[in-house]
N, CA, C and O of each residue as an XYZ file, in Angstrom:
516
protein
N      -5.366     14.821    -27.179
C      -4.700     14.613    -25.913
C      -3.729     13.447    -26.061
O      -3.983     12.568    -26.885
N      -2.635     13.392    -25.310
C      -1.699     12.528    -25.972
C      -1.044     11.983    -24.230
O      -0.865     12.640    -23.205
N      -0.788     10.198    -24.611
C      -0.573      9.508    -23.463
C       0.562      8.712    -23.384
O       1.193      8.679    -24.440
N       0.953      8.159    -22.607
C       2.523      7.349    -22.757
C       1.953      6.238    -21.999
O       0.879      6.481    -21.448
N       2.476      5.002    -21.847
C       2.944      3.729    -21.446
C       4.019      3.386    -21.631
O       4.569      3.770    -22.663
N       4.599      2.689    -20.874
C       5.842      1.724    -20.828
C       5.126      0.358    -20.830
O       4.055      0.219    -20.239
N       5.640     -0.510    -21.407
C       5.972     -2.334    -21.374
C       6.805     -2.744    -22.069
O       7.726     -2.060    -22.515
N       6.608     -4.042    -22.301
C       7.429     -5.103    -23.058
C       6.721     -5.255    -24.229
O       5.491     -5.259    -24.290
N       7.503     -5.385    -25.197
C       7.488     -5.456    -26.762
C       7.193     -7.440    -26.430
O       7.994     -8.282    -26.023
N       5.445     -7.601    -26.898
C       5.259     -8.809    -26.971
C       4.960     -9.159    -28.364
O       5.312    -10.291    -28.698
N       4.406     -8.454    -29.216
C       4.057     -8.928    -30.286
C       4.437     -7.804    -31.446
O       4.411     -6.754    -30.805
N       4.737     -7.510    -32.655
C       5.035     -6.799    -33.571
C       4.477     -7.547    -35.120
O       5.017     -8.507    -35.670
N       3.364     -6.864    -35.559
C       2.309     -8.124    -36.731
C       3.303     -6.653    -37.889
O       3.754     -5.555    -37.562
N       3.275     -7.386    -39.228
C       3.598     -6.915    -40.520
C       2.554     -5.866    -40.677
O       1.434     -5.697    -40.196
N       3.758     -4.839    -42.015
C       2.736     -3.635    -42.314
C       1.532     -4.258    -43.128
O       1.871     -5.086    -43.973
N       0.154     -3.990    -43.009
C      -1.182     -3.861    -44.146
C      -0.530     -3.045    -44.502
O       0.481     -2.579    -43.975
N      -1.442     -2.561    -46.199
C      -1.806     -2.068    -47.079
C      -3.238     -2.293    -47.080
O      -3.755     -3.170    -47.772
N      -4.223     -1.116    -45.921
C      -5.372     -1.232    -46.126
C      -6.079     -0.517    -47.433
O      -7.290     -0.707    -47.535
N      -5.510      0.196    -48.328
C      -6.148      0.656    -49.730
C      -4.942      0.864    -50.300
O      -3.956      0.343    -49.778
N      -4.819      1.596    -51.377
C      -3.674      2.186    -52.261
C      -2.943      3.304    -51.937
O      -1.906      3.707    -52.464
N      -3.850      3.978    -50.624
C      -3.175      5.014    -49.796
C      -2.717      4.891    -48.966
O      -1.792      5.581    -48.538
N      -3.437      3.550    -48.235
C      -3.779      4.036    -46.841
C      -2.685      2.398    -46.218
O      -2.918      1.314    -46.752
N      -1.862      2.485    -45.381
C      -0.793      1.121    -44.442
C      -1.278      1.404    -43.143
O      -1.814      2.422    -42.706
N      -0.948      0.137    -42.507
C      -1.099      0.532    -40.445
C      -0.073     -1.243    -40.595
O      -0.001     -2.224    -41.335
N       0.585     -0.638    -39.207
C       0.810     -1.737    -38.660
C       0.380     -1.912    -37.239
O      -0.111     -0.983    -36.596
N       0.604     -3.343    -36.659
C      -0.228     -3.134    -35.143
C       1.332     -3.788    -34.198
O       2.239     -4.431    -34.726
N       1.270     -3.470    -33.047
C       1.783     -4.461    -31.977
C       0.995     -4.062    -30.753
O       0.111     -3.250    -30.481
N       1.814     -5.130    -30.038
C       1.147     -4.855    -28.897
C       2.350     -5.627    -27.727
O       3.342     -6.350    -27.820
N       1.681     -5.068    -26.806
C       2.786     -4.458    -25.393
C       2.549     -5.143    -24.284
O       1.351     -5.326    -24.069
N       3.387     -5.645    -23.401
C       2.733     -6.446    -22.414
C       2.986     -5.347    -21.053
O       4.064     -4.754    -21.009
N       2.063     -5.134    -20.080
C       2.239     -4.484    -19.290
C       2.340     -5.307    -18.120
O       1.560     -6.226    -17.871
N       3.302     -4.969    -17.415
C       3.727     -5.802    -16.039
C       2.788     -5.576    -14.907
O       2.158     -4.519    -14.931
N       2.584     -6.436    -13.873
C       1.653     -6.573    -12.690
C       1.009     -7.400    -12.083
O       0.895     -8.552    -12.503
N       0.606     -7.092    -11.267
C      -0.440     -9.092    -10.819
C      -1.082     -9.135    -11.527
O      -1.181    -10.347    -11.718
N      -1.883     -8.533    -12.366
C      -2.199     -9.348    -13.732
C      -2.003     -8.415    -15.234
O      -2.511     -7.410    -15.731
N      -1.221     -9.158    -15.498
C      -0.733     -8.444    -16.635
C      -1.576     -8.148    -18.131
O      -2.247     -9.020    -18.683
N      -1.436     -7.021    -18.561
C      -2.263     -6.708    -19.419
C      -1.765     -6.295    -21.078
O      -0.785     -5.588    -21.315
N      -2.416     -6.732    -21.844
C      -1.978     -7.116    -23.256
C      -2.206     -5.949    -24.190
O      -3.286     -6.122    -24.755
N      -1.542     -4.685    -24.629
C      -2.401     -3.742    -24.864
C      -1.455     -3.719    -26.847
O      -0.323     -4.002    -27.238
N      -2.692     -3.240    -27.510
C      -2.504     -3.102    -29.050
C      -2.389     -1.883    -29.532
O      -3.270     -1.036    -29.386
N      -1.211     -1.665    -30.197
C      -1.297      0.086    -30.593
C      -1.392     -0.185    -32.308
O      -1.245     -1.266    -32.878
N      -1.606      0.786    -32.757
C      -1.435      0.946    -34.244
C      -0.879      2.191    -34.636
O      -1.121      3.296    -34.149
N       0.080      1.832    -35.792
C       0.925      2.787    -36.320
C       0.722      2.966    -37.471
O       0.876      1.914    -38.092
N       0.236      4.417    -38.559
C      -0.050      4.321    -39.527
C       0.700      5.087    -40.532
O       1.201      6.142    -40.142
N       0.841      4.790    -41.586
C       1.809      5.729    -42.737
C       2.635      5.730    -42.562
O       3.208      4.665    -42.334
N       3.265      6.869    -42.541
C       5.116      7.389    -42.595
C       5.356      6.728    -40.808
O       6.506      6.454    -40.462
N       4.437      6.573    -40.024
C       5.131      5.948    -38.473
C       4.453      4.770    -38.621
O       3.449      4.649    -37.919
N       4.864      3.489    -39.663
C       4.749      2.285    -39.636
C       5.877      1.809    -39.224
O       5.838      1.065    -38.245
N       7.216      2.116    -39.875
C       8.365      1.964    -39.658
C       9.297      1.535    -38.299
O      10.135      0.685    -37.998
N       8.500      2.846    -37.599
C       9.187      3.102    -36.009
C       9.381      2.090    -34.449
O       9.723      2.335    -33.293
N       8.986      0.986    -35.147
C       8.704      0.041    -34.037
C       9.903     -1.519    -35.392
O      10.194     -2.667    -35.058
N      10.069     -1.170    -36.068
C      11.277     -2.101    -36.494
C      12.329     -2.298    -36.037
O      12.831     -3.320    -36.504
N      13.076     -1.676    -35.149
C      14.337     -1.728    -34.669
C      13.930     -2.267    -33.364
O      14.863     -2.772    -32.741
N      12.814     -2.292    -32.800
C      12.686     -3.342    -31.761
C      12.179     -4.447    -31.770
O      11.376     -4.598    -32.690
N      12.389     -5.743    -30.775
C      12.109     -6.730    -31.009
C      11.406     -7.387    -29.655
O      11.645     -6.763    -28.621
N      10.660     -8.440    -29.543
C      10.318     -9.062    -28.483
C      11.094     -9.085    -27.274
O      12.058     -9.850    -27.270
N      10.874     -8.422    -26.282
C      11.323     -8.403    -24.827
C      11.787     -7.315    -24.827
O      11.732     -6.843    -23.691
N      12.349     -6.475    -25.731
C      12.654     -4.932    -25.689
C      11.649     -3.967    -24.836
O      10.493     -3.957    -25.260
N      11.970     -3.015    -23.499
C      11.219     -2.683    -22.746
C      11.078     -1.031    -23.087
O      11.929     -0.199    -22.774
N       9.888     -0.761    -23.757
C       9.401      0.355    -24.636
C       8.812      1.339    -23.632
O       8.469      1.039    -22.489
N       8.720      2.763    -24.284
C       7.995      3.509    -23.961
C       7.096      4.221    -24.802
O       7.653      5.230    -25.234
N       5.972      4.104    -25.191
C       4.906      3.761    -26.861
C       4.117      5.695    -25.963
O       3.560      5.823    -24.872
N       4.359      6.522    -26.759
C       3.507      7.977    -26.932
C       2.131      7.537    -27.924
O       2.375      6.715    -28.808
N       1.173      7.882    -27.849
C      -0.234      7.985    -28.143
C      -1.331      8.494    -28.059
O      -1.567      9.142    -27.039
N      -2.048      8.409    -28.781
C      -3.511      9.153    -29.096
C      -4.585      8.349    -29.265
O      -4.956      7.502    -30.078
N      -5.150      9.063    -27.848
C      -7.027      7.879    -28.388
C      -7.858      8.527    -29.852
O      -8.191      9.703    -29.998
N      -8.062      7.444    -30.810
C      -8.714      7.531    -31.626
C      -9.804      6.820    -31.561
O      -9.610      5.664    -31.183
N     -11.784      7.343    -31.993
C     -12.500      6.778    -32.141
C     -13.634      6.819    -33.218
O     -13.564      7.922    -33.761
N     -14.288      6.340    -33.562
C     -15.044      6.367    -34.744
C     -16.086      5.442    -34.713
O     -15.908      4.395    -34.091
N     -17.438      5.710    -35.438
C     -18.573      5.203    -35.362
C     -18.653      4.506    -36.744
O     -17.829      4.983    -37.524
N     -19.141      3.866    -37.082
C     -19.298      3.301    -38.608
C     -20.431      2.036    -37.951
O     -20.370      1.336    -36.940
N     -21.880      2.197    -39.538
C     -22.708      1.563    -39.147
C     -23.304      1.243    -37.909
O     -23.800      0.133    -37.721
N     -23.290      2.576    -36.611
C     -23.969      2.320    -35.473
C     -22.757      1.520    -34.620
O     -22.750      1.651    -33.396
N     -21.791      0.740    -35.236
C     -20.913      0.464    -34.538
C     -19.646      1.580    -33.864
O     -19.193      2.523    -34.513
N     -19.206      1.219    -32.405
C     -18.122      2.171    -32.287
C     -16.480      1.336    -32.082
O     -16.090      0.315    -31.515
N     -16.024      2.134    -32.677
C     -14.591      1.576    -32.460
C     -13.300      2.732    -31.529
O     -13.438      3.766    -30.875
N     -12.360      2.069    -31.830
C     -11.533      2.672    -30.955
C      -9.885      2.014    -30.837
O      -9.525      0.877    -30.533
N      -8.930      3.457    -31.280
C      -7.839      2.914    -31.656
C      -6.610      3.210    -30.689
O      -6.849      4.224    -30.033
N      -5.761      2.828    -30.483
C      -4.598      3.412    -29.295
C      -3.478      3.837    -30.684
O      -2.810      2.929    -31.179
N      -3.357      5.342    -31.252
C      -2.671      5.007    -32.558
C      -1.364      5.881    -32.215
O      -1.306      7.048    -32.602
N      -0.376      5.327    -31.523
C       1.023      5.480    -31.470
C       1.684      6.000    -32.428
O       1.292      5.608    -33.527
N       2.770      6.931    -32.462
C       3.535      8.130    -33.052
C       4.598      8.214    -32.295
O       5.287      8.998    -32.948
N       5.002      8.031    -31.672
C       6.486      7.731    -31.032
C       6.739      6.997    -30.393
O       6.039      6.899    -29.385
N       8.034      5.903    -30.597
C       8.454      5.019    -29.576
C       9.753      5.052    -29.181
O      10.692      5.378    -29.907
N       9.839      4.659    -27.829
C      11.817      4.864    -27.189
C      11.568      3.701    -26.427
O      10.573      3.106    -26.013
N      13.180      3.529    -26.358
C      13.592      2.540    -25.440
C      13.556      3.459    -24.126
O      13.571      4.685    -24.015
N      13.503      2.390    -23.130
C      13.507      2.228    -21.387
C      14.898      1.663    -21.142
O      15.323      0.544    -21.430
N      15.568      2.774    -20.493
C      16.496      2.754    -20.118
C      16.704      0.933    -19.293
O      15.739      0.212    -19.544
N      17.458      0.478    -18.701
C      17.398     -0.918    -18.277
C      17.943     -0.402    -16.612
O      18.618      0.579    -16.301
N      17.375     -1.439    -15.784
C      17.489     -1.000    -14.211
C      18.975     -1.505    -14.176
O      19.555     -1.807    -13.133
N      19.502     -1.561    -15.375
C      21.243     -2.218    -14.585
C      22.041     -1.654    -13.814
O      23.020     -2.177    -13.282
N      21.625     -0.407    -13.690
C      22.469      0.368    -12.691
C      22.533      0.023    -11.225
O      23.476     -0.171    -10.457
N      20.693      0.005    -11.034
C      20.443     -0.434     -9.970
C      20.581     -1.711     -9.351
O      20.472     -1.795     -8.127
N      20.839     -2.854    -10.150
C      21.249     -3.988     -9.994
C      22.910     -3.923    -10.073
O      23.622     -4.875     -9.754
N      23.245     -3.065    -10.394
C      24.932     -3.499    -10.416
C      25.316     -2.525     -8.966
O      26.509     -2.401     -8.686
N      24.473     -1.987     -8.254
C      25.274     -1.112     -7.208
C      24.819     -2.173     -5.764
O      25.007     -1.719     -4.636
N      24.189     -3.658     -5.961
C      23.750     -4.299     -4.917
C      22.340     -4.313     -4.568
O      21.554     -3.606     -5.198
N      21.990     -4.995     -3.701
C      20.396     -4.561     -3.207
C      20.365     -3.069     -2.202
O      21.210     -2.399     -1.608
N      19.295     -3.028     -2.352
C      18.699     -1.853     -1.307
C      19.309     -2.318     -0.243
O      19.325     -3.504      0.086
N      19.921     -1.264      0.435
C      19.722     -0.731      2.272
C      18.719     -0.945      2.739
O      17.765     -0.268      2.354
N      18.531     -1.890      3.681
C      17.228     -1.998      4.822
C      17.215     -0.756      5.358
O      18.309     -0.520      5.871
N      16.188      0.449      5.497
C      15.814      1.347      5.932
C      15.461      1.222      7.401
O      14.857      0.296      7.943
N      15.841      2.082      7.822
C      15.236      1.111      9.596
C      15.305      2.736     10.572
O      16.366      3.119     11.065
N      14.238      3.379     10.684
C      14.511      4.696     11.423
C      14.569      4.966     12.655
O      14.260      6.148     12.805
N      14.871      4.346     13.860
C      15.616      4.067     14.446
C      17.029      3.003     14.389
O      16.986      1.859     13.935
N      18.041      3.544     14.853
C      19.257      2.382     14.324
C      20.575      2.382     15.700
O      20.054      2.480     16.811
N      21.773      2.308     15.717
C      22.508      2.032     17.391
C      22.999      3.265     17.089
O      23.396      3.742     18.151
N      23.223      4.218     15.977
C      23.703      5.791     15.734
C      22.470      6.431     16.624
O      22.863      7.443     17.204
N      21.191      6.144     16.871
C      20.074      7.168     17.573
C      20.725      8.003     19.137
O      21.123      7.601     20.230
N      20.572      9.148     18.569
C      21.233     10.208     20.172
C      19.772     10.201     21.113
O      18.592     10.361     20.802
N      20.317      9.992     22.123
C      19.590     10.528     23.135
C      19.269     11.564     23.387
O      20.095     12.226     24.015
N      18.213     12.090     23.111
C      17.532     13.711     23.401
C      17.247     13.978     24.561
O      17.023     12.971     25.232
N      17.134     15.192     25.239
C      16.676     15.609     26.445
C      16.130     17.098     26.691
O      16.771     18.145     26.599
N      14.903     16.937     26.998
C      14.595     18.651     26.939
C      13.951     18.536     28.265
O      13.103     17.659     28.431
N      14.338     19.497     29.411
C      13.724     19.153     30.683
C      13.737     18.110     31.614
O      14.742     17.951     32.307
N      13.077     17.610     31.694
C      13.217     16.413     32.555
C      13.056     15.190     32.009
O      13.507     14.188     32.565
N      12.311     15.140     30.716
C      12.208     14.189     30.249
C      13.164     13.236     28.892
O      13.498     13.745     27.822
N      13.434     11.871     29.287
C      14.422     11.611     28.374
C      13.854     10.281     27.287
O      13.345      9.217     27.639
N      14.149     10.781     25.832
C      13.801     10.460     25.093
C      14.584      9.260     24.557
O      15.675      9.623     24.119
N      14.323      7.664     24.434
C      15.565      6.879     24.228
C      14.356      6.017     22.785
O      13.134      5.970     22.644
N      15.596      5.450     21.942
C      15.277      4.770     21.132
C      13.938      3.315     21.200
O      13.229      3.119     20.213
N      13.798      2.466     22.451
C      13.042      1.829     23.208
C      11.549      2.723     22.869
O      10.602      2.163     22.317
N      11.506      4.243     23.304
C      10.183      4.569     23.645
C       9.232      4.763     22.181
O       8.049      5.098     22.129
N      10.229      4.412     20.936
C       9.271      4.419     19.359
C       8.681      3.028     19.432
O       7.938      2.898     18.459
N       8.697      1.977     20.144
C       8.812      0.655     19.752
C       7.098      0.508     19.936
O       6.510     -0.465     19.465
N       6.562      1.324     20.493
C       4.519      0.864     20.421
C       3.480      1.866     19.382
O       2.257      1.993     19.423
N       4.594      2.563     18.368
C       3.846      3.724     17.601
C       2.614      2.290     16.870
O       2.886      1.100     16.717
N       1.470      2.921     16.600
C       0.389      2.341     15.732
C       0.861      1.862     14.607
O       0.464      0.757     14.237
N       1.975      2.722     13.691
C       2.218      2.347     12.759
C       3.262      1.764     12.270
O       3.278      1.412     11.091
């Protein structure tokens, strides 16, 4: 089964050479929020490479696979990443201004009337919500 995250490129450690076959490299990702969370992927073999062209503060999008394994009664558990892309950057949205205050009533509101009764902008002002 295969998962995605986005963060920030916080850490990027050198390739191992864990045997004569076998390389991994690790980084790890900072995820944004009220409390932010530090997460470690590992990349092994021919996708050690794929995380070189980025660097600290670069805002990633890391594809992955939970890996786990038992050894000596112990269990482990790997986040082992196979594709990474850049995150587009919100500059768009920062270069077109801030948001529009949304406001659903506004001085454009028509006056409705069906029957006798007349519907004016004033009568939304006690909804619950």
């Amino acid at each position: 089964m295969a998962f995605a995250t986005e963060g920030i490129v916080h850490r990027v450690f050198e390739t191992e050479n864990k045997t004569a076959s076998f390389q991994a490299r690790e980084f790890v990702i900072k995820l944004e929020g009220n409390y932010p969370q530090f997460i470690k992927f590992q990349l092994t073999q021919d996708k050690c490479d794929i995380i070189s062209n980025y660097k600290e503060g670069d805002k990633i999008k890391v594809h992955f696979d939970l890996r786990g394994r038992e050894w000596n009664d112990k269990y482990f558990t790997n986040l082992n990443a196979w594709k990474v892309e850049t995150v587009a950057q919100e500059a768009a949205v920062e270069a077109s201004g801030p948001p529009q205050e949304f406001s659903p009533i506004d001085s454009s509101f028509e006056v409705s009337s069906k029957g006798s009764d007349t519907i004016q902008a004033e009568d939304f002002g006690d909804l619950p919500f």
